[in-house]
C-alpha positions in Angstrom: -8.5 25.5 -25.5 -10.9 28.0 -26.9 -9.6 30.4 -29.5 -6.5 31.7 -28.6 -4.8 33.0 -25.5 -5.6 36.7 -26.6 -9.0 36.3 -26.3 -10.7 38.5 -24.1 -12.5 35.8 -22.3 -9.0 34.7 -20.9 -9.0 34.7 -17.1 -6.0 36.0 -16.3 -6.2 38.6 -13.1 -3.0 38.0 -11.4 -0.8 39.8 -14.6 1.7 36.4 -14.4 0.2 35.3 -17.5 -0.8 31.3 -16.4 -4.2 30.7 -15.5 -3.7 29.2 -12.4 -5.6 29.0 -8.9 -5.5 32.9 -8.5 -8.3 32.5 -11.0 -9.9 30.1 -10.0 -10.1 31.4 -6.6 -11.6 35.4 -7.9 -14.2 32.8 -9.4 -15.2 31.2 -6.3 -15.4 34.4 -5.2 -17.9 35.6 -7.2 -20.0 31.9 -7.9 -23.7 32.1 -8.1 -23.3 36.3 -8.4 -25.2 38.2 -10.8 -24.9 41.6 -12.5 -23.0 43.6 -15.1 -19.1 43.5 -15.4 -18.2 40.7 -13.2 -14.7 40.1 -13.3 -15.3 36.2 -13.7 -18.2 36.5 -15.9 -16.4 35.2 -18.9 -19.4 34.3 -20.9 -20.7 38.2 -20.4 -24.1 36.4 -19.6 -24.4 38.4 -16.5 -23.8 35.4 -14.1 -20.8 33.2 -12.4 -21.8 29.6 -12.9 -20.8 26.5 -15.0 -20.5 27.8 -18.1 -17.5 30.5 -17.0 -15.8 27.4 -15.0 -15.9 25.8 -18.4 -14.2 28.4 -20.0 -11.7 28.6 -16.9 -11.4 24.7 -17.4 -10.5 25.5 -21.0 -7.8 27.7 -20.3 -6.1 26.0 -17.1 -2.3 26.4 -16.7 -2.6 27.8 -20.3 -0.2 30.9 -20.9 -2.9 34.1 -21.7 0.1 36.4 -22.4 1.4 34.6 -25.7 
């Protein structure tokens, strides 16, 4: 895991606190997309792609509320 759950690169959108396949679906969502404040932009690069999936990877079924 990277860091810890506070982090603000967390992806948790569905306020249940478990990064589960809500996220994973807002991030398919918005795959390939560019532009400023992306919700699944959790590199703050300005683009969805494999780096952000990395960092969803990172935090799968991992509790972002502790």
């Amino acid at each position: 895991m990277l860091g810890n759950p506070c982090d603000e690169d967390c992806p948790e959108w569905d306020q249940i606190g478990i990064v589960n396949l809500h996220e994973y679906a807002v991030l398919v969502q918005h795959w390939l997309s560019e532009g400023d404040d992306l919700e699944a932009d959790l590199d703050r690069d300005g683009q969805v792609n494999l780096a952000d999936l990395l960092i969803l990877a990172a935090y799968w079924l991992g509790d972002c509320s502790a």
